[in-house]
matplotlib code that plots the C-alpha trace (Angstrom):
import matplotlib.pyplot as plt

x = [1.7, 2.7, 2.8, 1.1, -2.6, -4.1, -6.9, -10.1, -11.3, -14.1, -11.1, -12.0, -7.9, -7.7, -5.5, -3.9, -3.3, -3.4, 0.3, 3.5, 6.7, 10.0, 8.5, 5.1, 3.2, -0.1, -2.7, -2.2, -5.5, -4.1, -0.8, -2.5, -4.2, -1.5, 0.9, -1.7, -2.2, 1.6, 2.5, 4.5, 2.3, 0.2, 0.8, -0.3, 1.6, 5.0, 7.0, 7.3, 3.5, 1.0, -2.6, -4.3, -6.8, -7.4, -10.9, -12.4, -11.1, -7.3, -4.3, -0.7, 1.7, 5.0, 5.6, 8.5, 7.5, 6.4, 8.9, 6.4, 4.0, 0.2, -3.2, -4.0, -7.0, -6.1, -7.1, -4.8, -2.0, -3.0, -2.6, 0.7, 2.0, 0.9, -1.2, -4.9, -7.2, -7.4, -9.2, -9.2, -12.1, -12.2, -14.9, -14.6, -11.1, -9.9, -7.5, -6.7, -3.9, -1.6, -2.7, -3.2, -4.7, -2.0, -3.1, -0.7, -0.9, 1.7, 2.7, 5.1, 7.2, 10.7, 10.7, 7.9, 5.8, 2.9, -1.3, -2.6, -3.6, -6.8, -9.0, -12.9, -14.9, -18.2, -20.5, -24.4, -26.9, -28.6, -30.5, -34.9, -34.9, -38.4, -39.9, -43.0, -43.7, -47.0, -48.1, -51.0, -50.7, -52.0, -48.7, -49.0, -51.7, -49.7, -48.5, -52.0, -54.0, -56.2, -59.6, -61.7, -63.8, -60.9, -59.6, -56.1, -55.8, -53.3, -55.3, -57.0, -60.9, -63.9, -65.5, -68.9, -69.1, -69.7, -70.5, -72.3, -72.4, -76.1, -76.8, -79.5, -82.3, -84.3, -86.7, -90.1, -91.5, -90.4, -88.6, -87.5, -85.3, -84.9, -81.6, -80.5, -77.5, -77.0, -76.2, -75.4, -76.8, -75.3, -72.1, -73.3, -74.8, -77.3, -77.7, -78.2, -78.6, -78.6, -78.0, -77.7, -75.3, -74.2, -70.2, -70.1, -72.5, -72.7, -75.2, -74.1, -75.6, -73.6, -74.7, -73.7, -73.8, -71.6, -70.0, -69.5, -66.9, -63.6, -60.4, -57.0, -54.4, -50.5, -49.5, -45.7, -43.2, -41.7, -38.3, -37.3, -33.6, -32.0, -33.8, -32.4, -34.7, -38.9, -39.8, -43.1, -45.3, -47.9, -51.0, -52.4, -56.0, -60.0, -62.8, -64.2, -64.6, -60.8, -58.9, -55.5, -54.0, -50.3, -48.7, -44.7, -44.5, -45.4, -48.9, -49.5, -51.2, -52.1, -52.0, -54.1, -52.7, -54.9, -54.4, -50.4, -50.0, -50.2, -53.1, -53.7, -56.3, -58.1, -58.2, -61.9, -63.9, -66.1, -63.1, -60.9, -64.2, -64.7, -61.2, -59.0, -56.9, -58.4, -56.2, -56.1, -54.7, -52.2, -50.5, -50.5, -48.5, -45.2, -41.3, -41.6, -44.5, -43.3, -39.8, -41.2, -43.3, -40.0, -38.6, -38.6, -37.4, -40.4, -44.0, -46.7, -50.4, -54.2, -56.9, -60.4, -62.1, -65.9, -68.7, -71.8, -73.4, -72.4, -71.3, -68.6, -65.3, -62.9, -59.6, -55.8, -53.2, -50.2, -48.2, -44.6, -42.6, -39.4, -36.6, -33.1, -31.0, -29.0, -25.3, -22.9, -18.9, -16.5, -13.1, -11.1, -9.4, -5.3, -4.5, -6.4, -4.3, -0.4, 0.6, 4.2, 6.3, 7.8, 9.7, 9.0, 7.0, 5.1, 2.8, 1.4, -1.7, -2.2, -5.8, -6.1, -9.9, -12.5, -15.1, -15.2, -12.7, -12.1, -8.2, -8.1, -4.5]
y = [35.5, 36.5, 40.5, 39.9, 39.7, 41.2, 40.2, 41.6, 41.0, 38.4, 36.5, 37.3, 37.6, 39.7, 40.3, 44.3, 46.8, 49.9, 49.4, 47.9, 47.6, 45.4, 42.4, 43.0, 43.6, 44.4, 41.7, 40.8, 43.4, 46.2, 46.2, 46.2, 49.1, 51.0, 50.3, 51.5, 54.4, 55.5, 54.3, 56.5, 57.4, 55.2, 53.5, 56.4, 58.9, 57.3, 59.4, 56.9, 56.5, 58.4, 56.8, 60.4, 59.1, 55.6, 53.7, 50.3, 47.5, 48.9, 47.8, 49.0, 48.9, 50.6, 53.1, 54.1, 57.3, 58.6, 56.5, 56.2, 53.4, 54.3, 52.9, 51.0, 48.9, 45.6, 45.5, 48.2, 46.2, 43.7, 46.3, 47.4, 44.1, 42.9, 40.3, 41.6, 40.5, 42.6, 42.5, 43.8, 43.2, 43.6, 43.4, 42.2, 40.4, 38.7, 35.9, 32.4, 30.1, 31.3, 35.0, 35.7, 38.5, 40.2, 42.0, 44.2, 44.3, 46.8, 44.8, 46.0, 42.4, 42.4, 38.0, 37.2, 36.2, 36.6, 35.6, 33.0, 34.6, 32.8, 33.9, 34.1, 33.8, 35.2, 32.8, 33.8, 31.5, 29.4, 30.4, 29.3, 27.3, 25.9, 25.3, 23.0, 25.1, 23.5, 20.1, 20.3, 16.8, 15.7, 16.0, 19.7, 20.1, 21.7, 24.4, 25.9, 27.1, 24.2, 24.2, 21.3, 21.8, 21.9, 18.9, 18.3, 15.1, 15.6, 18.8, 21.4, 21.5, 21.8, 19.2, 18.3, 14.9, 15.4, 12.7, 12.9, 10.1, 9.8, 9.4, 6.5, 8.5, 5.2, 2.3, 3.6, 0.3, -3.5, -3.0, 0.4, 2.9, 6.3, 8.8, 12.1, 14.8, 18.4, 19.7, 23.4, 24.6, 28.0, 26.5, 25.6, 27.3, 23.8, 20.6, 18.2, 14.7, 12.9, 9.3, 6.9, 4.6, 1.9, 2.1, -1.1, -0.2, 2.9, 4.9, 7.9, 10.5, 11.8, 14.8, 15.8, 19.7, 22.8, 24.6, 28.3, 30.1, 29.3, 30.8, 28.7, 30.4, 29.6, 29.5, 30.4, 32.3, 30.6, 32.0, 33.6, 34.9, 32.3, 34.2, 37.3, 37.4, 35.7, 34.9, 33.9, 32.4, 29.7, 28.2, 24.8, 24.9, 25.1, 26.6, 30.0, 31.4, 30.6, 34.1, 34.4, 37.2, 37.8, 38.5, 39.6, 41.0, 37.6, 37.7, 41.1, 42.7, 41.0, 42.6, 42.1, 43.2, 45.4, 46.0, 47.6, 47.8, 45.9, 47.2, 46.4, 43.9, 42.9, 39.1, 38.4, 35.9, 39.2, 41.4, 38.6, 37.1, 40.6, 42.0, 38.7, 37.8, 35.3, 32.1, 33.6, 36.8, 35.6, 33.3, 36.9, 38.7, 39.1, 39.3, 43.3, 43.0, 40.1, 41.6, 45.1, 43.0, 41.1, 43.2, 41.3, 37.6, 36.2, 35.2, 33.5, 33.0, 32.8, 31.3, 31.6, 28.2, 29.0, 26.4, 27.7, 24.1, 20.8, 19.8, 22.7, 21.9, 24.0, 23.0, 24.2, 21.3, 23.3, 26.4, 26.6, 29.6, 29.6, 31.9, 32.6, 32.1, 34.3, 34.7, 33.2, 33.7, 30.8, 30.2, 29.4, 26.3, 27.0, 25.7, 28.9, 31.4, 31.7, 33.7, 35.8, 37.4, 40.0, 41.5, 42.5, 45.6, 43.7, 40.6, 39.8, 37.5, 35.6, 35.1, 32.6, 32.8, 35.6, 37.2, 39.1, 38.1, 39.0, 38.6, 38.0, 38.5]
z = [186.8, 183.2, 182.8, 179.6, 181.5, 184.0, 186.6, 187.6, 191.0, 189.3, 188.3, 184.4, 182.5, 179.4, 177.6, 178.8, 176.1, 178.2, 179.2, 177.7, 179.0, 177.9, 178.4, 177.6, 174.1, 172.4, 170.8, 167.0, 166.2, 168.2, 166.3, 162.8, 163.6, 165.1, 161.7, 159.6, 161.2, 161.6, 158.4, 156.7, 153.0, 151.2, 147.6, 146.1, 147.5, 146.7, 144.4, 142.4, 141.7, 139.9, 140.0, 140.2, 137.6, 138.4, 137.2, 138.8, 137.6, 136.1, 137.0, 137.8, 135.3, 135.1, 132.1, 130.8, 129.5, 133.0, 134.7, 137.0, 138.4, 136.7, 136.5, 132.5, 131.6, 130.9, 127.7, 126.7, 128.1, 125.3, 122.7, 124.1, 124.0, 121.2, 122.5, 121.6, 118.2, 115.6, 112.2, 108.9, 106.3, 102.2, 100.0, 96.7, 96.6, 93.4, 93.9, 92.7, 93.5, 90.2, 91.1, 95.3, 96.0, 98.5, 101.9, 103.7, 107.1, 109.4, 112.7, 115.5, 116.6, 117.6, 118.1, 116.4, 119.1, 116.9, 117.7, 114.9, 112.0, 110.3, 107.2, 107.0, 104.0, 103.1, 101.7, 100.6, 102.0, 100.0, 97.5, 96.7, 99.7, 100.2, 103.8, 105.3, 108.3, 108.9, 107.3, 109.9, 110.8, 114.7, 116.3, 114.9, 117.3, 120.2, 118.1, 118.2, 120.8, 122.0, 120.3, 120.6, 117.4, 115.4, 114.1, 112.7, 110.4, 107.7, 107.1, 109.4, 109.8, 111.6, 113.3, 112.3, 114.7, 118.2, 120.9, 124.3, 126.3, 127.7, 131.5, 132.5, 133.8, 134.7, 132.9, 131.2, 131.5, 131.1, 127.8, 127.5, 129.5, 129.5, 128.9, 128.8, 127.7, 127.9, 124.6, 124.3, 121.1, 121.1, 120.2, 116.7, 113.5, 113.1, 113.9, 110.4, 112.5, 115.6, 115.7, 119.2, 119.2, 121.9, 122.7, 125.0, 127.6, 127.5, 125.2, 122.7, 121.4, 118.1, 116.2, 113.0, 113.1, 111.4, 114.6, 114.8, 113.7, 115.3, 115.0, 115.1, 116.3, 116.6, 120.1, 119.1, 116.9, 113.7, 113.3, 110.7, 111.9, 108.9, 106.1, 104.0, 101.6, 102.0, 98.3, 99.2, 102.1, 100.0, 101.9, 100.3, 101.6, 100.0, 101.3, 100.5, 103.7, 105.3, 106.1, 107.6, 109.6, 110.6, 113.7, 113.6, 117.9, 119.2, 119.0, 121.0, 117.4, 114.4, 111.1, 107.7, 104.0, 102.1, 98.2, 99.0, 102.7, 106.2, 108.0, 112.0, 112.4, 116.1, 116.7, 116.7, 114.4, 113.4, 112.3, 110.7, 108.6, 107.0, 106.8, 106.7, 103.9, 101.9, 100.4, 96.4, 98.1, 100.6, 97.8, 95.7, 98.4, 96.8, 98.2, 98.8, 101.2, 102.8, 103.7, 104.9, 107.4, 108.5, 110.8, 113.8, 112.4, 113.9, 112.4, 113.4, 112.0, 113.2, 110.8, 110.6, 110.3, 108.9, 107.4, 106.0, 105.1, 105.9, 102.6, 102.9, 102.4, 104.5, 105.6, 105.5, 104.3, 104.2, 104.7, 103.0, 103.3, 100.0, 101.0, 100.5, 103.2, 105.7, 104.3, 106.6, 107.6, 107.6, 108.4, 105.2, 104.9, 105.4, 101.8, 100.2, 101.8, 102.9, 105.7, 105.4, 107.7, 105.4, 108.4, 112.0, 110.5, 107.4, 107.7, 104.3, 103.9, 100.4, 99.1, 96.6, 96.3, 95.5, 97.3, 100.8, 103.4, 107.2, 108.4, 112.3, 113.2]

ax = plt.figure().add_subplot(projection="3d")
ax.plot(x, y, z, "-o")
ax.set_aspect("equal")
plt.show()
């Protein structure tokens, strides 16, 4: 038998560590672990190394100065080589083809292995932009908390036609039979009519009646994150008794404007009928009030719909917002600028435009 194994008396053969000889060894896990552990010093400890204050995630790098072995970020090894992005900006530069404006820029290149150097250009946004945020047509709908009673048509409205289908109770007689329908008054300020009309079989009831007040209310954001500057936000509506409130956290508070400030508002039909903004002043608000709300780059809007007789007409057609828009950076076409090696210790950049520049280099 092979003097690598032994065997037990229940005939099971493993492999023997216990005892070596010439011709014998030690399994594959037993010699890992006896070279670590007699090893003579670790990386560290070479003279040659100094990692006493290595971080997570550095490398090893040799360096010259120490003329040791250390520990870097790999980042710096970018800087150190040349190899990371780096970026000056100017405001205000005056160039033009005849007259570049000329940028400096001190660089540290032996073969001029150099990164690309591109130009940015600042350019305002434009300028009296005007925007249809809501037309408040039907496919508008969804962008409102559902609400029955409000109908959306072009415009935005109460209804004041309601159907009930009515339930064959039985025949009174040959001739006639009788039907019936649950109607919840509570839900409406009055009922002017009720007519019963036949759709195919079936028999409906339709009222003409002024509901109670509702509010609509915007079910999301409208984003505001491409505006510098609100001009105005305009409502195209009629009605006496429409108020609006504004909401800039996403609907969790809801503010109202009072004569020169924003003032918190709860979103009920009783505080928004008597402290709501009404159409005349929200089309007053100017720029300054409007940009001191606009903190958050979001708005969104809850309206109270309100009929005192049926002859009332009350309805929202459209809300525009005109701004200017969010100023922009973009990269400069390569026939408005000329990039120069002067040396290995001078790149030059020449602008042949005007205006605010960023050089990536």
């Amino acid at each position: 038998m092979s003097e690598f194994f032994s065997v037990t008396l229940n005939k099971d053969i493993v492999l023997d560590d216990s005892s070596t000889n010439g011709s014998t060894g030690w399994t594959g896990q037993h010699i890992l672990d006896e070279i670590i552990a007699h090893r003579v010093t670790k990386f560290e400890g070479l003279d040659d190394v100094n990692v006493a204050n290595k971080q997570d995630k550095q490398v090893v790098v040799y360096s010259e100065d120490m003329k040791k072995f250390t520990t870097i970020d790999v980042e710096a090894i970018g800087d150190a080589a040349g190899l990371s992005l780096k970026q000056i900006s100017k405001m205000g530069v005056v160039g033009s083809p005849s007259s570049p404006y000329v940028v400096d820029i001190p660089i540290n290149t032996l073969d001029f292995k150099v990164s690309r150097v591109n130009v940015l250009q600042f350019q305002q946004g434009d300028q009296d932009i005007i925007k249809t945020l809501n037309s408040f047509s039907n496919s508008e709908s969804s962008d409102f908390v559902s609400d029955d009673m409000i109908a959306f048509d072009d415009t935005v409205h109460l209804k004041t036609q309601y159907d009930y289908q009515a339930q064959y109770e039985g025949d009174i007689g040959a001739d006639n039979k009788e039907y019936s329908c649950v109607i919840d008054k509570g839900i409406f300020k009055s009922i002017e009519d009720i007519q019963v009309n036949q759709d195919g079989v079936n028999e409906v009831l339709t009222l003409t009646a002024i509901p109670s007040d509702r509010l609509l209310i915007a079910s999301g954001d409208k984003d505001l994150s491409y505006v510098q500057n609100i001009d105005y936000f305009q409502i195209t509506g009629s009605g006496a008794n429409l108020k609006i409130i504004v909401s800039v956290d996403s609907g969790e508070s809801w503010k109202t404007f009072n004569t020169d400030h924003w003032d918190d508002i709860n979103l009920t039909v009783e505080d928004v009928k008597t402290k709501g903004i009404d159409i005349t002043t929200f089309n007053d608000i100017s720029s300054t009030y409007w940009n001191l709300l606009n903190t958050s780059k979001k708005i969104r809007f809850a309206y109270l719909l309100s009929m005192e007789s049926i002859d009332d007409t009350e309805n929202i057609d459209n809300l525009e917002l005109q701004y200017d828009g969010q100023g922009k950076w973009v990269q400069a076409t390569e026939d408005t600028y000329d990039v120069v090696y002067a040396s290995n210790t001078q790149l030059q950049v020449f602008i042949k435009f005007s205006g605010d520049i960023k050089i990536n280099y």
